[in-house]
mmCIF file as gemmi writes it, N, C-alpha and C atoms, coordinates in Angstrom:
data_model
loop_
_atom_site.group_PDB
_atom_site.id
_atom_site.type_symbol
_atom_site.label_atom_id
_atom_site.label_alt_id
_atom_site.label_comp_id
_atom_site.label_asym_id
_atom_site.label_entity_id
_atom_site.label_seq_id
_atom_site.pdbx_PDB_ins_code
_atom_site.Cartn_x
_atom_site.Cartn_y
_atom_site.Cartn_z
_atom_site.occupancy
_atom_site.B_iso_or_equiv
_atom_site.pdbx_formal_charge
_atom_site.auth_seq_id
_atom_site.auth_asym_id
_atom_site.pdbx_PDB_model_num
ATOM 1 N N . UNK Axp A 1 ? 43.487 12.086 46.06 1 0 ? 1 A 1
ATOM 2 C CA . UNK Axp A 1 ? 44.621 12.269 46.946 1 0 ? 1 A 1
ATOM 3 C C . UNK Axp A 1 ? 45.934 12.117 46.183 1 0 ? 1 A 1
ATOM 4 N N . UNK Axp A 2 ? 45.961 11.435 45.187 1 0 ? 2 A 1
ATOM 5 C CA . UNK Axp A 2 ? 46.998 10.879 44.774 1 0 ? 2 A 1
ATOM 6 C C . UNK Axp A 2 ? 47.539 11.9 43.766 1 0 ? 2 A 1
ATOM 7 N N . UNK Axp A 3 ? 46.695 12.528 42.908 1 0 ? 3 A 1
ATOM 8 C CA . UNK Axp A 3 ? 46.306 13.924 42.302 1 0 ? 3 A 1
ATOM 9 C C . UNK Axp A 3 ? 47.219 14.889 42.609 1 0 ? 3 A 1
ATOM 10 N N . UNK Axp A 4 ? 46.8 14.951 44.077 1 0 ? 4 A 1
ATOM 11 C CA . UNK Axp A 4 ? 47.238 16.333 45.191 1 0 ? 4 A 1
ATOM 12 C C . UNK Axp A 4 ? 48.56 16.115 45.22 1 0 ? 4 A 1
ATOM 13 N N . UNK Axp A 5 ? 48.824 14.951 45.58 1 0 ? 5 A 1
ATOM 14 C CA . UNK Axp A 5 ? 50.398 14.883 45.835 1 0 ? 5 A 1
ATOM 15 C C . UNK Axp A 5 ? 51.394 15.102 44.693 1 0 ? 5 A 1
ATOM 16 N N . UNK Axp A 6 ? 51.314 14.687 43.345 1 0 ? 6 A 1
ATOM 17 C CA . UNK Axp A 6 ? 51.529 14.696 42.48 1 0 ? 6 A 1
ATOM 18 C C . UNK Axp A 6 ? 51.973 16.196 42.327 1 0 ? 6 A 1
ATOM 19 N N . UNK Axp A 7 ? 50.363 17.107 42.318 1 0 ? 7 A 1
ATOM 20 C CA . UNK Axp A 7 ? 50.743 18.705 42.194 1 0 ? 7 A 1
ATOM 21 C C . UNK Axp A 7 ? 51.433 19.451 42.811 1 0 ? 7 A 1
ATOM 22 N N . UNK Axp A 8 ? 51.449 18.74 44.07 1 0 ? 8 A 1
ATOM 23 C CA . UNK Axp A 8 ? 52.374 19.567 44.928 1 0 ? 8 A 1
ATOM 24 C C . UNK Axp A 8 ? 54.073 19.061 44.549 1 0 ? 8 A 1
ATOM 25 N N . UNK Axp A 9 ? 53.841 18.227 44.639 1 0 ? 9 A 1
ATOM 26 C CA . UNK Axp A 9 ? 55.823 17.53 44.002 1 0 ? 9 A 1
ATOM 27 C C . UNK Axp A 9 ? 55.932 18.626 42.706 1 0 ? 9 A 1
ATOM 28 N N . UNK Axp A 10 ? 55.01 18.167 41.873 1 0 ? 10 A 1
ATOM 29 C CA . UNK Axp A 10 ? 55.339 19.323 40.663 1 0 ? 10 A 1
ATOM 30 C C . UNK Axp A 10 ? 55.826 20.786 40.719 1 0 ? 10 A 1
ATOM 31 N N . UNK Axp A 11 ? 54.529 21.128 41.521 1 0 ? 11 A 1
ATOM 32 C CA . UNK Axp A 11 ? 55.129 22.365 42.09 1 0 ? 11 A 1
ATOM 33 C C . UNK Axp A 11 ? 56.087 22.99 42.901 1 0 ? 11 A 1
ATOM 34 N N . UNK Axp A 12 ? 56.642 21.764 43.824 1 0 ? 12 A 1
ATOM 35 C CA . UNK Axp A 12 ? 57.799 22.129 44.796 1 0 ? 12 A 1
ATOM 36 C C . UNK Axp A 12 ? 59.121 22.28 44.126 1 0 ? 12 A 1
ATOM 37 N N . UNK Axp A 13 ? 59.199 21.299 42.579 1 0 ? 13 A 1
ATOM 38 C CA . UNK Axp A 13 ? 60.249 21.412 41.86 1 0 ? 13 A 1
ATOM 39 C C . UNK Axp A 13 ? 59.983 22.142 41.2 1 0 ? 13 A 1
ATOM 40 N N . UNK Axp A 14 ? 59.432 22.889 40.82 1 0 ? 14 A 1
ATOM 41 C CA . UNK Axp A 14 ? 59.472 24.244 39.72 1 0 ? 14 A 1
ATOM 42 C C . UNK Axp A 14 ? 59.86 25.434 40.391 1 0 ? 14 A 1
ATOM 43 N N . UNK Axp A 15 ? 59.507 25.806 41.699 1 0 ? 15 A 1
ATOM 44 C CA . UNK Axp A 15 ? 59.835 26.081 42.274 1 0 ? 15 A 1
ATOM 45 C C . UNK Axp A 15 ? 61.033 26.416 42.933 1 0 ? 15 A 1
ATOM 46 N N . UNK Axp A 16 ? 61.59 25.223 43.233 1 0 ? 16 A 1
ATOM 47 C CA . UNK Axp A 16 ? 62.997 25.251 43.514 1 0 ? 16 A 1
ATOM 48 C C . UNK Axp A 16 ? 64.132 25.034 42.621 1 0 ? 16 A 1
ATOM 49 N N . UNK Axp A 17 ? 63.551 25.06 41.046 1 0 ? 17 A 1
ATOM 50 C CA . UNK Axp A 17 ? 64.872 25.21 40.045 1 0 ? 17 A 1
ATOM 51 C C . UNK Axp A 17 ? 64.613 26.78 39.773 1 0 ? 17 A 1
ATOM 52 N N . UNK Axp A 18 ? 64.489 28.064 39.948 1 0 ? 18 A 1
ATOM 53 C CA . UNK Axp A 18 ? 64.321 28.675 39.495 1 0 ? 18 A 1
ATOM 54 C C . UNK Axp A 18 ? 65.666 29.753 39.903 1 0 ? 18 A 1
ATOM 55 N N . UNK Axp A 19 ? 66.227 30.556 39.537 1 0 ? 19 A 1
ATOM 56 C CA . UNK Axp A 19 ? 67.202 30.638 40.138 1 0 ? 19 A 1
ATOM 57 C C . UNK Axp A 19 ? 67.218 32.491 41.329 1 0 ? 19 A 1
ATOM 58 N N . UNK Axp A 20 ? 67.824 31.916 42.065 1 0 ? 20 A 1
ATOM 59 C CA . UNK Axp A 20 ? 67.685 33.37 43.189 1 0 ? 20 A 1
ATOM 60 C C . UNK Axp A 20 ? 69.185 33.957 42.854 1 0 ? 20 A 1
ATOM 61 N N . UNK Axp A 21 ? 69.186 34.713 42.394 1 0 ? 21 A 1
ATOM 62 C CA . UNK Axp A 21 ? 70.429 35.708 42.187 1 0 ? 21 A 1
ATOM 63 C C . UNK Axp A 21 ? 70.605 36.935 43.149 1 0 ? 21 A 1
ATOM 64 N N . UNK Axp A 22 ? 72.104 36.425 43.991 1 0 ? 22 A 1
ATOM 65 C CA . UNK Axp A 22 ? 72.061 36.999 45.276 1 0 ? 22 A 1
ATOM 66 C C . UNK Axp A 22 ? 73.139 38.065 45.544 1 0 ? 22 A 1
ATOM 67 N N . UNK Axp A 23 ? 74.379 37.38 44.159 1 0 ? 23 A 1
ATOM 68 C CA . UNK Axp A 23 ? 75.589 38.187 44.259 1 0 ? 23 A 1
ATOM 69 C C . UNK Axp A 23 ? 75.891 40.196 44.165 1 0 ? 23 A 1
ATOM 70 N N . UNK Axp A 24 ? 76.463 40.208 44.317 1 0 ? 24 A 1
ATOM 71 C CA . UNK Axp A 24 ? 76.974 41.921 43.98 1 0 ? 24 A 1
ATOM 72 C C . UNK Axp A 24 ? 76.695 42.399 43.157 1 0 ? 24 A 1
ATOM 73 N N . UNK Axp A 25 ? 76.592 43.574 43.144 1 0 ? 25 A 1
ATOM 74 C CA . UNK Axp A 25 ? 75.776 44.339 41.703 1 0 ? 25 A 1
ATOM 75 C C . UNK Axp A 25 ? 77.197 44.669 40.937 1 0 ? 25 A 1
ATOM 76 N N . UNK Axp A 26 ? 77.25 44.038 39.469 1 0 ? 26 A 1
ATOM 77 C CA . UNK Axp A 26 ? 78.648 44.637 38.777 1 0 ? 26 A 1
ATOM 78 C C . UNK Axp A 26 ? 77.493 45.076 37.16 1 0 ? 26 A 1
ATOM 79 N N . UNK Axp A 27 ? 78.938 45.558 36.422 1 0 ? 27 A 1
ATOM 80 C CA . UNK Axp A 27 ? 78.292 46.638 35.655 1 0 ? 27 A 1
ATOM 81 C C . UNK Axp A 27 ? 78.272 45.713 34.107 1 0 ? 27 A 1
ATOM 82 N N . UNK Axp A 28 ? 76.761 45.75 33.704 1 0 ? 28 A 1
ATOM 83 C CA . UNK Axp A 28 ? 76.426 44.97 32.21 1 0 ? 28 A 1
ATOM 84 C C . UNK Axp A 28 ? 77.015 46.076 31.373 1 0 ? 28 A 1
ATOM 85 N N . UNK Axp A 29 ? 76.366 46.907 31.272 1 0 ? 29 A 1
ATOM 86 C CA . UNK Axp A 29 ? 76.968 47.863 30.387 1 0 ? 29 A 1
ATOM 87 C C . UNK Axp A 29 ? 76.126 49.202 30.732 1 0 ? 29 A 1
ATOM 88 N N . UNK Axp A 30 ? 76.293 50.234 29.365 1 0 ? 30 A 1
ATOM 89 C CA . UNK Axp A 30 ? 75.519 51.452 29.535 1 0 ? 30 A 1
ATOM 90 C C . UNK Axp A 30 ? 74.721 52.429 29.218 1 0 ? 30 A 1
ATOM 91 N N . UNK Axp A 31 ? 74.103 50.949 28.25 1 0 ? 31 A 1
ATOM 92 C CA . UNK Axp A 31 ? 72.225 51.176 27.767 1 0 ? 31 A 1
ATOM 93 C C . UNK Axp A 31 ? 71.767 50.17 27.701 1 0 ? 31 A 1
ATOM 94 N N . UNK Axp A 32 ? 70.273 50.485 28.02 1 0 ? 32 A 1
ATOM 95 C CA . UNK Axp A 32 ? 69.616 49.23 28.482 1 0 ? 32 A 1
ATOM 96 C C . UNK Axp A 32 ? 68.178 49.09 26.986 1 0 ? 32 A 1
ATOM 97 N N . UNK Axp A 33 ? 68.427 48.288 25.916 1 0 ? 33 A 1
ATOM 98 C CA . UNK Axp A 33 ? 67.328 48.355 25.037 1 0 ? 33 A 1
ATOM 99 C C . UNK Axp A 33 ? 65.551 47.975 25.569 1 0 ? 33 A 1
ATOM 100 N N . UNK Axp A 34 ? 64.958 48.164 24.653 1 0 ? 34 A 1
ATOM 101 C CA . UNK Axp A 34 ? 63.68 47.4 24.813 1 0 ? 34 A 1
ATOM 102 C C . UNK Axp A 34 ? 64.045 45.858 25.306 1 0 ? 34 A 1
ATOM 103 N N . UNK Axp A 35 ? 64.608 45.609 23.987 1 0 ? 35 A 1
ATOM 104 C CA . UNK Axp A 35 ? 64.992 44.161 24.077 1 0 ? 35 A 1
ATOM 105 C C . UNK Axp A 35 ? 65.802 43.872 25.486 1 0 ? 35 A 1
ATOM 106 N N . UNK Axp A 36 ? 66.734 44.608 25.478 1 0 ? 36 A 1
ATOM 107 C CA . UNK Axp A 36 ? 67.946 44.075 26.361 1 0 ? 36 A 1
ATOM 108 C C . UNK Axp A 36 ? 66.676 43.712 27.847 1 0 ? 36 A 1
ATOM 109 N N . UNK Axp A 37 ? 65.535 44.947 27.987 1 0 ? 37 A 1
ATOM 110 C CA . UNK Axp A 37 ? 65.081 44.424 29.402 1 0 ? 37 A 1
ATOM 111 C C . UNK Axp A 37 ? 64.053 43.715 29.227 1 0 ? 37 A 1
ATOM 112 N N . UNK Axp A 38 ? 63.464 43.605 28.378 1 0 ? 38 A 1
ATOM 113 C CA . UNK Axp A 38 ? 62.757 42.479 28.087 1 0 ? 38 A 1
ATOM 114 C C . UNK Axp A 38 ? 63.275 40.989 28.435 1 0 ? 38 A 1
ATOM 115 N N . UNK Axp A 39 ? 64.662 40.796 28.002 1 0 ? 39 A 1
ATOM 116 C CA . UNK Axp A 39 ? 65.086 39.895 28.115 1 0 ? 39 A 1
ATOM 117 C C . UNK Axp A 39 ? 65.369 39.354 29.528 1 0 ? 39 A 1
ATOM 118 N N . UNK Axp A 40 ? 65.954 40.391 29.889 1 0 ? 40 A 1
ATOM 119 C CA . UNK Axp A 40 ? 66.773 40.646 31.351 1 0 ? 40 A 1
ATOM 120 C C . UNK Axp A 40 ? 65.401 39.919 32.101 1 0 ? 40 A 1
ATOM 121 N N . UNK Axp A 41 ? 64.018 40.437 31.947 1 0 ? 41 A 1
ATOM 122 C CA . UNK Axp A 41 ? 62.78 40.016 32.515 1 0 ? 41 A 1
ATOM 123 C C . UNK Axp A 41 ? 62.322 38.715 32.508 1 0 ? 41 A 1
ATOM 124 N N . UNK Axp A 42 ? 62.09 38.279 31.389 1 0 ? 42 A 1
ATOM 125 C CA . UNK Axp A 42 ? 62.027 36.991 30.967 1 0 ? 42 A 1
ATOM 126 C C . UNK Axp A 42 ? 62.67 36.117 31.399 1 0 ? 42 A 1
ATOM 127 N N . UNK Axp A 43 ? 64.046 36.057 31.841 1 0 ? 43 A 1
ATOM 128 C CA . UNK Axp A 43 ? 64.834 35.502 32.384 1 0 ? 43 A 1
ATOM 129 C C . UNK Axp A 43 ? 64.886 35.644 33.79 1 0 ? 43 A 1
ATOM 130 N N . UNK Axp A 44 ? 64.237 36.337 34.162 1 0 ? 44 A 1
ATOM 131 C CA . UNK Axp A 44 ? 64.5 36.422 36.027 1 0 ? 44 A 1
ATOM 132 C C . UNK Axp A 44 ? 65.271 37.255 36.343 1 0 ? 44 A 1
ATOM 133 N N . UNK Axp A 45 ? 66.113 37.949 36.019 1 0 ? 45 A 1
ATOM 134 C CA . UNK Axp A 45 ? 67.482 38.549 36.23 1 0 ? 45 A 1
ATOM 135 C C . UNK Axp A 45 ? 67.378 39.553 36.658 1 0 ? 45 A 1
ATOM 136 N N . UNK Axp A 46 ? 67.514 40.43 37.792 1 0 ? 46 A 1
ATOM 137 C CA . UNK Axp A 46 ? 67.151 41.613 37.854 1 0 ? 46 A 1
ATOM 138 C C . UNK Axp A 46 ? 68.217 42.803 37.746 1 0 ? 46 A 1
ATOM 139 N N . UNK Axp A 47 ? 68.241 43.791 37.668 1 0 ? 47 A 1
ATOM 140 C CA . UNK Axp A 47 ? 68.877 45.034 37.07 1 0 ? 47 A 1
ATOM 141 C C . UNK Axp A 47 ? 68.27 46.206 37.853 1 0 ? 47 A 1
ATOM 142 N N . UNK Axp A 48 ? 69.577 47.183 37.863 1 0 ? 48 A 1
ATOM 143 C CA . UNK Axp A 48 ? 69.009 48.086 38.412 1 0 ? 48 A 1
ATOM 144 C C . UNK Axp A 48 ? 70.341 48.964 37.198 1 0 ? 48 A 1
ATOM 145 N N . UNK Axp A 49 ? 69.755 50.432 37.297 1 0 ? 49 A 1
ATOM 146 C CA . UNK Axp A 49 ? 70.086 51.638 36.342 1 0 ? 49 A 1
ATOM 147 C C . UNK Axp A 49 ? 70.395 52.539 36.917 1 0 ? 49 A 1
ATOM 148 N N . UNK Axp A 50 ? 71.577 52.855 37.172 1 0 ? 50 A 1
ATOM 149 C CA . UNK Axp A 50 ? 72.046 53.91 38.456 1 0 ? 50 A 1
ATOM 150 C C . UNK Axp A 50 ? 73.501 54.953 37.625 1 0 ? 50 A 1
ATOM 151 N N . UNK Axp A 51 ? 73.51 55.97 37.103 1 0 ? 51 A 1
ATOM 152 C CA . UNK Axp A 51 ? 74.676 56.983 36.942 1 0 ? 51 A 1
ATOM 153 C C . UNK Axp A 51 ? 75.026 56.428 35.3 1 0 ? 51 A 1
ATOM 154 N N . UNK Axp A 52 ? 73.865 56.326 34.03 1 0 ? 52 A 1
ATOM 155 C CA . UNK Axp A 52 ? 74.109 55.876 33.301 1 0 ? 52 A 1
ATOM 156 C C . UNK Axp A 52 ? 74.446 54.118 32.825 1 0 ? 52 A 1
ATOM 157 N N . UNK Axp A 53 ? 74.654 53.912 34.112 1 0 ? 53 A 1
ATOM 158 C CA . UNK Axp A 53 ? 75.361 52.043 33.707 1 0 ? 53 A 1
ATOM 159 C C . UNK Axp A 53 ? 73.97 50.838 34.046 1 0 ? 53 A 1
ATOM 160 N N . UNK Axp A 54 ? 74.076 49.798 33.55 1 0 ? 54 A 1
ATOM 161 C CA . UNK Axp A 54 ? 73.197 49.237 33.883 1 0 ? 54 A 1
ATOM 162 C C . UNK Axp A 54 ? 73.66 48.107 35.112 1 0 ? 54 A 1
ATOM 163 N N . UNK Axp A 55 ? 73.338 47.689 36.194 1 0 ? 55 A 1
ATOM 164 C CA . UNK Axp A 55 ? 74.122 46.399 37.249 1 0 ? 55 A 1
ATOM 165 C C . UNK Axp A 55 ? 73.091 45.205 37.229 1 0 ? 55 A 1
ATOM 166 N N . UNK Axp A 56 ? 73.755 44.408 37.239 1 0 ? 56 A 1
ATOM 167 C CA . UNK Axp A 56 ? 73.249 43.21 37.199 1 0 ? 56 A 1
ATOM 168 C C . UNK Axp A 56 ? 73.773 42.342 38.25 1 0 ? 56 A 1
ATOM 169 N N . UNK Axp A 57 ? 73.57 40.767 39.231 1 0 ? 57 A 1
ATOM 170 C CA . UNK Axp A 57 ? 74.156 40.563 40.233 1 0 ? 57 A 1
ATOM 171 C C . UNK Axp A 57 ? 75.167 39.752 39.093 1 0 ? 57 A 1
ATOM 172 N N . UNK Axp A 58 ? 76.147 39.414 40.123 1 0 ? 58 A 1
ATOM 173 C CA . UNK Axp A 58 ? 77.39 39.241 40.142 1 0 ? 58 A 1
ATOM 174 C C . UNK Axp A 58 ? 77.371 37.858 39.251 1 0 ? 58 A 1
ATOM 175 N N . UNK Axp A 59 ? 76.638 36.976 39.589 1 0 ? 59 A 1
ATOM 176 C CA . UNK Axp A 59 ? 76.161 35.5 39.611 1 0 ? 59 A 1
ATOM 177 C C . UNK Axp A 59 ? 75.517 35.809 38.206 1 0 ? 59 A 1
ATOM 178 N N . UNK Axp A 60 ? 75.038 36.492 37.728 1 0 ? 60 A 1
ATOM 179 C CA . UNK Axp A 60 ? 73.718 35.841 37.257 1 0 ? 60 A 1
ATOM 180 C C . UNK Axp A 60 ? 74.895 36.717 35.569 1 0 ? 60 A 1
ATOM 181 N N . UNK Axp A 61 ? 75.623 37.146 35.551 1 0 ? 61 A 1
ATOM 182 C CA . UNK Axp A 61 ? 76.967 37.616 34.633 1 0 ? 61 A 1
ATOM 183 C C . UNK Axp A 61 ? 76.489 36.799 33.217 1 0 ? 61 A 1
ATOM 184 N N . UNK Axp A 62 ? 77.181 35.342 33.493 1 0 ? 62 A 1
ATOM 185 C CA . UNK Axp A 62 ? 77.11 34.104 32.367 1 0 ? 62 A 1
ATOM 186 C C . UNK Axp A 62 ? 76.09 34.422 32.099 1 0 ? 62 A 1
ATOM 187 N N . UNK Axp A 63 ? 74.09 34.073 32.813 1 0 ? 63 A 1
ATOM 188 C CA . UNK Axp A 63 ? 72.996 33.856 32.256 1 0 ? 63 A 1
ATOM 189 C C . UNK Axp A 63 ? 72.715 34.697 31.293 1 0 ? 63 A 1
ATOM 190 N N . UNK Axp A 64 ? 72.88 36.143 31.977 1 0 ? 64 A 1
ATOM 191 C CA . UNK Axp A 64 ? 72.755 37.471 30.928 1 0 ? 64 A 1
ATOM 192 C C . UNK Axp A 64 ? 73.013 37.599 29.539 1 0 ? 64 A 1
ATOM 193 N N . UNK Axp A 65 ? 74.519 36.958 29.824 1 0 ? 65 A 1
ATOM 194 C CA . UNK Axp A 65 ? 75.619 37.279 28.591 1 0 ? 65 A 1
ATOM 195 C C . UNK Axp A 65 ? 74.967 35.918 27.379 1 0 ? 65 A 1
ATOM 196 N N . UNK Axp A 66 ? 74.608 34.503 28.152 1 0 ? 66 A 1
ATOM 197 C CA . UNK Axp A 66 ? 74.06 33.96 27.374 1 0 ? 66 A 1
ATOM 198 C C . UNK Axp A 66 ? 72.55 33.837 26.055 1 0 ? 66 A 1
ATOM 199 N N . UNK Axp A 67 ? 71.873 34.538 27.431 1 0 ? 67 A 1
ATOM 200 C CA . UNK Axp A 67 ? 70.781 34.424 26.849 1 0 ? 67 A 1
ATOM 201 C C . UNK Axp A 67 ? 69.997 36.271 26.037 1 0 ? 67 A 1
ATOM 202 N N . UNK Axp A 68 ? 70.781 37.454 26.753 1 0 ? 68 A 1
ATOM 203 C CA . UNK Axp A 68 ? 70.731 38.142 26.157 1 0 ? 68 A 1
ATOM 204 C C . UNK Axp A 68 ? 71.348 39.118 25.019 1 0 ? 68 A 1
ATOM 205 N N . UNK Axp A 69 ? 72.065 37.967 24.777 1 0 ? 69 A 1
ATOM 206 C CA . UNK Axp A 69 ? 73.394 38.803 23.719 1 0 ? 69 A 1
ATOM 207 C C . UNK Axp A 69 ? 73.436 38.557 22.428 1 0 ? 69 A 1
């Protein structure tokens, strides 16, 4: 029992640090590499590819710029 509880706490916080990116779609730039979406993936971040540009949410700007640049 004591087990169970444990896993579930574990899991409720992994869970809830993960981040939900909710803001506006603004523009990363206007190519998207292997790498660049690889990264973008790895990180959670989602993207969309619309008229050449790549969008990313609004919020999630810093994470991008940090971790994929």
């Amino acid at each position: 029992m004591k087990k169970m509880m444990i896993m579930l706490v574990i899991t409720a916080t992994l869970s809830a640090c993960q981040p939900n990116y909710t803001g506006k779609y603004i523009v990363w730039g206007n190519t998207l590499s292997e790498n660049n979406k690889e990264c973008l993936k790895d990180n959670q971040i989602p993207y969309k590819k619309e008229n050449g540009n790549v969008y990313i949410p609004e919020d999630a700007f810093d994470a991008a710029i940090n971790t994929c640049s």
